[in-house]
N, C-alpha and C positions, 0 to 999 in steps of 0.2 A: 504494500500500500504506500503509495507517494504522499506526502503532508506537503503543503506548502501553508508557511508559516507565519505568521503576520510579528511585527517586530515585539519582545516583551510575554509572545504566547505563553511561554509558561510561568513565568512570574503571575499571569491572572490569578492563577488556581493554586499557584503554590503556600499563599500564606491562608488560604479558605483552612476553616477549622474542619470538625470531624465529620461532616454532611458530604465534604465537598465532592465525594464521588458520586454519590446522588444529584448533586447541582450539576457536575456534569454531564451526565448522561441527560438532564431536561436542556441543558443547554445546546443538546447535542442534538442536529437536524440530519436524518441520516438522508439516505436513496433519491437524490433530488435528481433528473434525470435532465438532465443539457443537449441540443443540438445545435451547435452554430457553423456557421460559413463565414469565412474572411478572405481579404486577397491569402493570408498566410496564414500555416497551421496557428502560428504565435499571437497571430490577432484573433483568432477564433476562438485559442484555451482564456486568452482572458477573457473575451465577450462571454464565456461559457461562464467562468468562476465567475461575472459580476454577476450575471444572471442568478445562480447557482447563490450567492449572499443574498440577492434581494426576495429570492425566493424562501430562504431559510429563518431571514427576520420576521418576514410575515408569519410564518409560519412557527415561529418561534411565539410572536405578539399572540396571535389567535389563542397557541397551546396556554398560558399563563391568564390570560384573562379573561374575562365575559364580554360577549357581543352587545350585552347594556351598556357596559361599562362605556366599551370603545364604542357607543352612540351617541351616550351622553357627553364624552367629548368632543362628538365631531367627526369623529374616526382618528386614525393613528397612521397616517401615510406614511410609506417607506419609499424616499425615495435613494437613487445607487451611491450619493455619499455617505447618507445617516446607514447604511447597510456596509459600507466596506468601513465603517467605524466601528461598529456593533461586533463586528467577526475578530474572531481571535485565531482562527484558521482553514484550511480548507485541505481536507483528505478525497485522493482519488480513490474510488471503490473500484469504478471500472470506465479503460477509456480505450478508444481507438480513435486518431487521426490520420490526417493523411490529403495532400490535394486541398489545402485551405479551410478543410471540414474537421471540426471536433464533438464527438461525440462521447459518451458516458453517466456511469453515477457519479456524482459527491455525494460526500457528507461535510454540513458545515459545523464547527463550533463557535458559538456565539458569545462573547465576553459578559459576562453578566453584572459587574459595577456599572457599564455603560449602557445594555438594556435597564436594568432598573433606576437609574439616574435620569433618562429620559420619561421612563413611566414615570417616574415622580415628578417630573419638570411640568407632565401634563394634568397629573393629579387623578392618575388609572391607577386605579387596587390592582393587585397585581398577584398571582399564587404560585411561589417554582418552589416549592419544598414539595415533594413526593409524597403519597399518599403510604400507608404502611402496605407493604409486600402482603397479596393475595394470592391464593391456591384459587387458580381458576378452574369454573368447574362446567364444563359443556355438557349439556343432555337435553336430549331429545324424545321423546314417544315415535319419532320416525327412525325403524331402524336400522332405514336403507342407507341416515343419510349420519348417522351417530358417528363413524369414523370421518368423515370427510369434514362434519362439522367439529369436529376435538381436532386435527390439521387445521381450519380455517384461521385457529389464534394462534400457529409456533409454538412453540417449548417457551418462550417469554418477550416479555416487549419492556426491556429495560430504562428503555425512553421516554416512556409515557408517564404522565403526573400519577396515573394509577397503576406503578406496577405489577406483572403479575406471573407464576409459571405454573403452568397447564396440568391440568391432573391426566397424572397416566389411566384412573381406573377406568372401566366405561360401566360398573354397577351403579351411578349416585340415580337421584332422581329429582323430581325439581321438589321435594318433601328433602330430601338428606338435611339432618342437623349436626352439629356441631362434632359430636364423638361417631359418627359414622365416617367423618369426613379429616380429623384430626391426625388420624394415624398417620394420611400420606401430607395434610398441610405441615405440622411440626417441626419433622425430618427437613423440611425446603426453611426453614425458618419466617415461615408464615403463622399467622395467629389471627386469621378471618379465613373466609371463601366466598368466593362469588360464584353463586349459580345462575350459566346464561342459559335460559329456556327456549330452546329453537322451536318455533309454532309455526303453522303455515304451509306454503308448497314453493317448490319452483320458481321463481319470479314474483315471488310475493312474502317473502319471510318476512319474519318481525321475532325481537326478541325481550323474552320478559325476564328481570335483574332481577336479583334479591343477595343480600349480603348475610354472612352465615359467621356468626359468632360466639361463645362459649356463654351467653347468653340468650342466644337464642335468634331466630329468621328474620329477618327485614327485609321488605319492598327498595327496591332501589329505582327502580320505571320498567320502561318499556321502548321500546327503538320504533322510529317510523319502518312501514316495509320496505324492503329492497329485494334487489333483484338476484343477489347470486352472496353464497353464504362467508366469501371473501367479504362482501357491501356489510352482512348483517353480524362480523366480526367486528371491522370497521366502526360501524354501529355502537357496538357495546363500550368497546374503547372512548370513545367518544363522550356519549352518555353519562360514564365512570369519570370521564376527566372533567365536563358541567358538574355535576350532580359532585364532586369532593371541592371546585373551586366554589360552589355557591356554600356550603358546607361552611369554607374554613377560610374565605377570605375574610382579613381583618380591615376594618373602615374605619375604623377611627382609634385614637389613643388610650380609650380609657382600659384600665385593667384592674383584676381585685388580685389581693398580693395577699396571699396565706402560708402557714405553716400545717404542715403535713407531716404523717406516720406512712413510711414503708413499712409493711409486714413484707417478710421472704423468707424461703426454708435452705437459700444457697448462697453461694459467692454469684452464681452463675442468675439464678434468678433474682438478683439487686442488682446487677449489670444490665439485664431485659429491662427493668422499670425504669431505674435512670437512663437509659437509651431511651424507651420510651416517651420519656416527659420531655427530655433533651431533644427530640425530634420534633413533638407537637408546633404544629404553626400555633397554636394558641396558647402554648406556653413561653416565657419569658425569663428572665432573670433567677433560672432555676439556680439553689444552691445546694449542698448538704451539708449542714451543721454539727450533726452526731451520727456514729454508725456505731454496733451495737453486731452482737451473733445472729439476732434472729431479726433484726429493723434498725433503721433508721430515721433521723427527722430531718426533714429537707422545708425549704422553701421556695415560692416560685409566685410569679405574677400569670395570669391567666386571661385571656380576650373574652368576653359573650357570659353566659352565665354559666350554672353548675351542670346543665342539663346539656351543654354543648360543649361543656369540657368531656364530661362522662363518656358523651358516644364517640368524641373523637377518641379515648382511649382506652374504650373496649375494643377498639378496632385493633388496638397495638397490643392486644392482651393483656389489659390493667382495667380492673374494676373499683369500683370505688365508693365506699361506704361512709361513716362515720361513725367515731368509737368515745363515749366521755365530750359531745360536741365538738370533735377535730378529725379534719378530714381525714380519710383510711385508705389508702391505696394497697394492691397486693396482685397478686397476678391471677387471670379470670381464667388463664390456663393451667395453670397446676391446680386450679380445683376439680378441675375434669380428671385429674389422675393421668396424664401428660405432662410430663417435662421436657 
């Protein structure tokens, strides 16, 4: 794979703290497909690469925000200088030239101090923190089309604000709950599942969500129909990436600032919670103040109320009670008897 490398590229990411492999991979715009003609191959690979940046910003802006959002400002035009400022670099995946013509994929990487400094200039919310890793779970009642539709998502899509990797079983059902489903999510280091319910025919699929947690089944929507079960993958991805950015974008400053009890029965399961909270878009200025054999007490600022913090971290496998009026956190997965 050839990199061509915009000046500083790695200094972007190198002082990003513990997330930043996750920033890069949403920063990361892959399979962008370029065809240009120039008098020469040389003026056709760059007409490709600008193309190929201003393709990858949009396409960047969409994935991080809402389509309100960027209405209520007016929209968010990209045009080819605010685009080769934005880019931190450009990898060839695949190319041939020859004869003034360049063809192939890129993948761009997009510098994210400069996308987000823009979105702020404009005053768009904005969401690139990942959602927590899901065990995707394809099934269908059709069951001519059950292997084709578990290939339509890949083994994973690392890129996506929702990530996720595919379940090998083909036994779930769009009922499976949580300890039916655990054995194989766990193992991946997942601690939710998403069941995408394939309904429909031919030319007309639609797909209905639900998220599957150590608590129990939730609704997540449903896909408009499409046409071919590539569209109604597509779909789901999609759906997943609205439905966690309306979810967990933060709009304003206000925060409540509490002291909390970790319960944990390991080294291993206090590492999963502080990850956990440490990850939350809606958690903030997390600290830990005491650690102890079986808990600790931590503090941390939080976005939205109690009921938006809780679902965003039963998603990560952390539940949350309260014990003597102080918040209880503890992991919603080793109560299932999974560790």
């Amino acid at each position: 794979m050839i990199r061509w490398v915009l000046a500083a590229a790695f200094l972007i990411f190198a002082a990003t703290p513990l997330a930043f492999a996750d920033i890069r991979d949403v920063y990361t715009i892959r399979d962008i497909e370029v065809d240009q003609q120039a008098a020469t191959v040389i003026e056709a690979r760059e007409a490709a690469m600008a193309s190929a940046r201003s393709a990858a910003a949009r396409a960047l802006i969409n994935k991080i925000t809402l389509a309100s959002d960027r209405n209520a400002a007016g929209g968010i035009p990209i045009d080819g200088a605010l685009a080769a400022r934005m880019t931190a670099a450009v990898d060839v995946q695949e190319e041939t030239a020859g004869a003034g013509r360049y063809r192939g994929k890129l993948a761009v990487v997009l510098n994210p101090q400069i996308v987000r400094a823009h979105l702020d200039s404009l005053k768009v919310p904005y969401l690139d923190a990942q959602a927590p890793l899901a065990l995707m779970v394809p099934v269908t009642s059709n069951a001519a089309s059950a292997d084709l539709w578990r290939q339509a998502f890949g083994e994973r899509n690392n890129g996506a604000l929702v990530p996720y990797v595919t379940a090998v079983g083909n036994f779930y059902t769009a009922y499976s709950a949580w300890p039916e489903i655990s054995a194989e999510a766990v193992p991946v280091n997942a601690r939710r599942a998403l069941i995408a319910d394939l309904q429909g025919r031919e030319g007309a699929w639609r797909v209905v969500v639900s998220s599957v947690t150590a608590v129990g089944n939730e609704p997540v929507g449903a896909t408009p129909p499409v046409a071919t079960l590539a569209d109604a993958a597509k779909a789901v991805s999609t759906l997943l990436g609205e439905s966690w950015k309306e979810a967990s974008i933060v709009r304003d400053g206000s925060r409540t600032s509490v002291e909390a009890s970790v319960r944990y029965t390991s080294l291993a399961e206090w590492n999963t919670l502080r990850g956990a909270l440490a990850r939350s878009p809606l958690v903030s200025d997390f600290r830990t103040k005491a650690v102890a054999r079986e808990g600790a007490l931590v503090s941390f600022a939080y976005a939205g109320d109690e009921n938006r913090l809780r679902s965003d971290l039963v998603q990560r496998g952390v539940s949350i009670g309260r014990e003597d009026g102080r918040l209880t956190l503890r992991s919603a997965v080793s109560t299932t008897g999974i560790q």
